[in-house]
C-alpha positions in Angstrom: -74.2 62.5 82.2 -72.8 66.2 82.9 -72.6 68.8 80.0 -70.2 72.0 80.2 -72.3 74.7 78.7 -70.6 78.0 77.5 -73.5 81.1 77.0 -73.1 83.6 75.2 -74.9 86.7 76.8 -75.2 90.4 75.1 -75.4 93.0 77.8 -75.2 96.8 77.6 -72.0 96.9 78.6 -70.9 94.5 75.9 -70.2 91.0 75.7 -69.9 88.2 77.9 -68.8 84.0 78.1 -70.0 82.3 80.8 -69.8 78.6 81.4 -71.7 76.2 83.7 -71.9 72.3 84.0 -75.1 70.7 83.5 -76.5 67.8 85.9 -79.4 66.2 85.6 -82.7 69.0 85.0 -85.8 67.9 86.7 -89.0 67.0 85.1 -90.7 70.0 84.8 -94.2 69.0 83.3 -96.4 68.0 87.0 -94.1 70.7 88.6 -95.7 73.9 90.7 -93.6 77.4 90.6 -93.6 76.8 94.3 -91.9 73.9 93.9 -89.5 74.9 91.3 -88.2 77.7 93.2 -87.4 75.4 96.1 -84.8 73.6 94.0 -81.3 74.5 94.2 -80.2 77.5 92.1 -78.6 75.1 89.8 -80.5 72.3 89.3 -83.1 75.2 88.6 -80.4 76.6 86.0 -80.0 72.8 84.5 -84.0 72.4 84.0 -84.7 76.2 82.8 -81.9 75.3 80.0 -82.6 71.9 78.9 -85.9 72.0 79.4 -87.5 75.7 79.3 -87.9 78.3 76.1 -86.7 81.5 76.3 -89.4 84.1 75.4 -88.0 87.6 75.9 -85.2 89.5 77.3 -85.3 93.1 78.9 -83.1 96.0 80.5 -84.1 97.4 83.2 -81.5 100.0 85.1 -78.7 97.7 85.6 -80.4 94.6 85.4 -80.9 91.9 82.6 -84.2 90.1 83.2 -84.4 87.1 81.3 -88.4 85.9 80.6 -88.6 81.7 80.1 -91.9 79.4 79.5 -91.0 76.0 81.7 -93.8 73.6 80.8 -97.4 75.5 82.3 -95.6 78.6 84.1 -93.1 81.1 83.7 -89.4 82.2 85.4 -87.9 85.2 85.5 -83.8 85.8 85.9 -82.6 89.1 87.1 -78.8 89.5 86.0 -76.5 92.4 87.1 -75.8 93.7 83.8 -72.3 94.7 84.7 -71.1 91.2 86.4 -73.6 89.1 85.5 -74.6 87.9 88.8 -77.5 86.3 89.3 -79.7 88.3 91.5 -83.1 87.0 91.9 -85.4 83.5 90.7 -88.8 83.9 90.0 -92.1 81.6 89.1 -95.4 82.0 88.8 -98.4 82.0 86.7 -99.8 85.3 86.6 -100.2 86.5 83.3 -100.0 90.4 84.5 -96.4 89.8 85.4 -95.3 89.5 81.4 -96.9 93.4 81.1 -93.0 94.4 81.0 -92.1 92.0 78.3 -95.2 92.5 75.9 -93.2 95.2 73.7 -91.0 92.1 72.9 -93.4 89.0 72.5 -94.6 90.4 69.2 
């Protein structure tokens, strides 16, 4: 089954509608951040939306970083916040990466 998706995303430079289909999201629950990041960018995109909670957002310059739980670990998305690009995928573990975002998890 494939789902069209339209996202609604707030940036500082005002609104934007972006759309994306959905394919199948793997099962996130055994998986390593190593092994998530090896996954295509959009099956990676299709699992962090089905299956991942969004905890935080945060500007940074002009970048959107986006903060999600996924099961036992966390990802990061860096957005341009002017074109809203995706720039960068990260995973991990380590608890001193959410410093940035601990003004916002309260």
């Amino acid at each position: 089954m494939t789902v069209f998706v339209v996202l609604y995303k707030v940036g500082t430079t005002g609104c934007g509608i972006g759309g994306f289909l959905l394919t199948s999201p793997v099962n996130p629950d055994f998986m390593k951040p190593a092994e998530f990041t090896k996954l295509p960018a959009q099956q990676q995109l299709d699992t962090l939306y089905r299956k991942g909670d969004i905890l935080a957002n945060r500007y940074e310059g002009d970048h959107i970083f986006l903060l999600y739980n996924l099961r036992d670990f966390y990802v990061e998305l860096r957005y341009d916040a002017y074109t809203n690009n995706l720039y960068q995928v990260s995973a991990f573990r380590d608890t001193e990466k959410l410093e940035p975002y601990l003004p916002y998890l309260a």
